[in-house]
C-alpha positions in Angstrom: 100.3 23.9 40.7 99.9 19.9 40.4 103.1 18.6 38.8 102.8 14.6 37.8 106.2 12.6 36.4 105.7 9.5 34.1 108.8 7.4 35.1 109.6 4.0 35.0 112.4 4.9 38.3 110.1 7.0 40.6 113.1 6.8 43.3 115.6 9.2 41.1 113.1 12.1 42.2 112.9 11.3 46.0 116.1 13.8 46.7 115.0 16.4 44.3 111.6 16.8 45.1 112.5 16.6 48.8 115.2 19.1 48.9 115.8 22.8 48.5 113.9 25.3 46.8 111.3 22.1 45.4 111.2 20.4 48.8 110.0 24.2 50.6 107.6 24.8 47.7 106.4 21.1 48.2 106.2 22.2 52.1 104.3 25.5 51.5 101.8 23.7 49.3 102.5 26.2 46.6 103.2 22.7 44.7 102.6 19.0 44.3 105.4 16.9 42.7 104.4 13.4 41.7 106.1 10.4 40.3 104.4 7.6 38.7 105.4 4.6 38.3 103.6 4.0 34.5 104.3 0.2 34.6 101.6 -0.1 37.0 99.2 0.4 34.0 100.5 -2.2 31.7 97.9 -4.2 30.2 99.4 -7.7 31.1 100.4 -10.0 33.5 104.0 -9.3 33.3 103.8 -5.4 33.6 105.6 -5.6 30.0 105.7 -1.5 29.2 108.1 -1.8 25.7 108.2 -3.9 22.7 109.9 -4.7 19.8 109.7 -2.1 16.9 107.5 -3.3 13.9 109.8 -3.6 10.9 112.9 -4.3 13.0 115.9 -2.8 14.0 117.7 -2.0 17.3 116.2 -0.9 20.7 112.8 -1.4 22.5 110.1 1.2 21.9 107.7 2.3 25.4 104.1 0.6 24.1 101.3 3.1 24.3 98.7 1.4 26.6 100.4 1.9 29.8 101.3 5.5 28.7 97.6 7.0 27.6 96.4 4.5 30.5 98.5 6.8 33.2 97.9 10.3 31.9 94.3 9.8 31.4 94.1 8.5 35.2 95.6 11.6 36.2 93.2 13.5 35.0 91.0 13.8 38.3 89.5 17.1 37.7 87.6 17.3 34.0 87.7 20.7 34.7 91.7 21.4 34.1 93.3 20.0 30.8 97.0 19.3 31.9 99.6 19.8 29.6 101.1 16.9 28.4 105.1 17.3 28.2 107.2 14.5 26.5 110.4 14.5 27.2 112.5 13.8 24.1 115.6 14.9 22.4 113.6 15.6 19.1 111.6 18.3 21.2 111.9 22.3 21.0 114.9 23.6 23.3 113.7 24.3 26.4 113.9 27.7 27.5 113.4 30.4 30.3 110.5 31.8 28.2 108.6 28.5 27.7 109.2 28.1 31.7 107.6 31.1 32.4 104.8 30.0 29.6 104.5 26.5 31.9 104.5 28.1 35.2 101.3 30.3 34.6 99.3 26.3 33.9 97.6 24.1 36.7 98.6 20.9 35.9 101.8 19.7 33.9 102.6 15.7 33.4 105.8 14.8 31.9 106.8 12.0 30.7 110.1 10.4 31.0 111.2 7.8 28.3 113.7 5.4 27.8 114.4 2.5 25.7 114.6 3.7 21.6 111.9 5.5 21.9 107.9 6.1 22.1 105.2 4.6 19.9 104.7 7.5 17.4 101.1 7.6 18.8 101.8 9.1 22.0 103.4 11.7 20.2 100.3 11.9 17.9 97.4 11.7 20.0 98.0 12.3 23.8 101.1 15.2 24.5 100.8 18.8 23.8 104.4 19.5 24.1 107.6 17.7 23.9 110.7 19.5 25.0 114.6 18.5 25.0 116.8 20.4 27.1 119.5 20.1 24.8 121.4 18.9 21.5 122.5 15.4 23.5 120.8 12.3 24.6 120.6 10.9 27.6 119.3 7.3 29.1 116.8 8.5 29.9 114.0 11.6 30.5 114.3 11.8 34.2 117.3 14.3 34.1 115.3 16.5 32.2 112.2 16.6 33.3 113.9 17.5 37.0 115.1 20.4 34.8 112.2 21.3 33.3 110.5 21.1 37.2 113.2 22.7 38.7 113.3 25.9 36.5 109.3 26.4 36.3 108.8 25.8 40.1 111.0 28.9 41.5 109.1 30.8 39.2 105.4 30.1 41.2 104.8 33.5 43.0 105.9 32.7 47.5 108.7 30.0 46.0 111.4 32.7 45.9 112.5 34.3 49.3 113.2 37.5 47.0 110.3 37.6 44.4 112.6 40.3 42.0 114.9 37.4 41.7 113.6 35.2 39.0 112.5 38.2 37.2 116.2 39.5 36.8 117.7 35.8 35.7 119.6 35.5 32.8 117.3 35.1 30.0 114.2 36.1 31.6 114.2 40.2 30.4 116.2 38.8 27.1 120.1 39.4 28.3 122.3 37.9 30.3 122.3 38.9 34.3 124.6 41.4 35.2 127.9 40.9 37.3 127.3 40.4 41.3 129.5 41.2 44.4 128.8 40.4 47.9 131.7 41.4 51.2 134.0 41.6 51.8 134.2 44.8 49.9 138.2 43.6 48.8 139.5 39.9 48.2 143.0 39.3 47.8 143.5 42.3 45.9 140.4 42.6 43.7 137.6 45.5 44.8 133.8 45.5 44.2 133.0 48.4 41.8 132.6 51.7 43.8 129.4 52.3 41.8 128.0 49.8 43.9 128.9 50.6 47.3 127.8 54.1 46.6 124.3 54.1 47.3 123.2 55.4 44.6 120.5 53.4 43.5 119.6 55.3 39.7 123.3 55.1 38.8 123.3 51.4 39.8 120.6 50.2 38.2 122.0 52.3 35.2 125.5 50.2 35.4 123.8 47.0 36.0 122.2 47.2 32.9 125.1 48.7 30.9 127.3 45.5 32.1 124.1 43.5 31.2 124.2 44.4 27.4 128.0 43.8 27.5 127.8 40.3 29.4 125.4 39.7 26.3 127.1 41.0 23.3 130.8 39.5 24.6 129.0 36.1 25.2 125.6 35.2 23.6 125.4 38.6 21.1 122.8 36.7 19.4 120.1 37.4 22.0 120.6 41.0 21.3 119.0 40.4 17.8 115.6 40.0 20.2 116.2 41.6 23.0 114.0 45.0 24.1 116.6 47.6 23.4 116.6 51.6 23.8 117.5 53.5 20.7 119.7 55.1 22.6 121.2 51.5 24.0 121.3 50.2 20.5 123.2 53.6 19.4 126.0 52.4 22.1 126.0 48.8 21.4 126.6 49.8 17.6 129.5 52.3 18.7 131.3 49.4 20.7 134.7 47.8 18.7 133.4 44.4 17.1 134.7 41.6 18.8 137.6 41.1 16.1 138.5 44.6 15.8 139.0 44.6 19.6 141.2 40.9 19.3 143.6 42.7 16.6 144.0 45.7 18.7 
């Protein structure tokens, strides 16, 4: 995969894309994680990248030459139409299933903002996606887009050391993960479930996915309303106490 990053502060992803998982991917050449400085496409002699708004008000909006100037450039191979990712709190939440939509594409560019905003024409006429990672704003895009990178990389099959892992996340088969215990066996008092010293692998995976749907219905029991259940598992969840009836009691 060919990863490109439309910032105006290209050193913010020098640690990131140098370190851990993304900085082994980035090794392996399972990955290539760019950032581009876009004011090196602006149109005039002062590398001017932003602008006043037309009919006033607050802020400087990113102009759209140096933007459709940098992703077009980027686009070395005619052959492979990148996605184009803005970065913007106005975007659909990002989410585990739209990282596991982006990591099966060649290319990605994303595009960091700052300033007010963008000229409503990139938005119009060159991205394919925008994505926020959250009901907040930030200074700028950068955070996110390392987000965005960070969670679509470790899903690229040689990435993860232990290729089940990314497929149990949280999120990723629709629940939250289930509990995990490593030694020693006892800490100050408190013991890893016997079930899972017992070697029985059937009746493990049977608890890890019984503590799985209760993670999910004491914490996020909206996910349940999607989530691939059994009859039989929606049977139990429906036989459970409500969480008010179990607060009374």
């Amino acid at each position: 995969m060919r990863i490109d990053v439309l910032t105006l502060f290209p050193e913010m992803f020098e640690g990131v894309f140098g370190a851990s998982i993304l900085g082994k991917a980035k090794e392996k050449g399972i990955v290539s994680l760019e950032a581009v400085n876009f004011r090196q496409y602006a149109n005039n002699k002062h590398n001017t990248v932003d602008d006043y708004p037309y009919g006033g008000g607050g802020g400087m909006v990113l102009k759209p030459e140096p933007v459709f100037a940098a992703v077009e450039d980027l686009q070395s191979d005619p052959g492979i139409k990148p996605r184009v990712i803005l970065m913007c709190p106005q975007g659909e939440t990002f989410t585990q299933q739209k990282a596991e939509e982006l990591s099966k594409e060649k290319h990605l560019v994303l595009i960091c903002g700052h300033y007010e905003g963008y000229d409503e024409r990139i938005r119009e006429h060159l991205v394919t996606d925008e994505l926020s990672i959250g009901d907040y704003v930030l200074t700028g895009g950068e955070i996110p887009a390392m987000t965005v990178i960070d969670s679509v990389v470790r899903l690229l099959p040689g990435v993860l050391g232990n290729e089940t892992s990314a497929v149990t996340d949280s999120y990723s088969t629709g629940l939250l993960e289930h509990p995990h215990y490593t030694r020693p066996p006892e800490f100050r008092g408190w013991s890893v479930p016997d079930i899972l010293v017992s070697g029985h692998h059937a009746k493990i995976d049977a608890w890890r996915r019984e503590q799985s749907l209760l993670r999910t219905l004491e914490r996020r029991p909206d996910l349940l309303e999607t989530a691939e259940l059994t009859a039989k598992e929606k049977k139990w969840l429906a036989s459970l106490p409500k969480r008010d009836d179990a607060e009374q009691q």
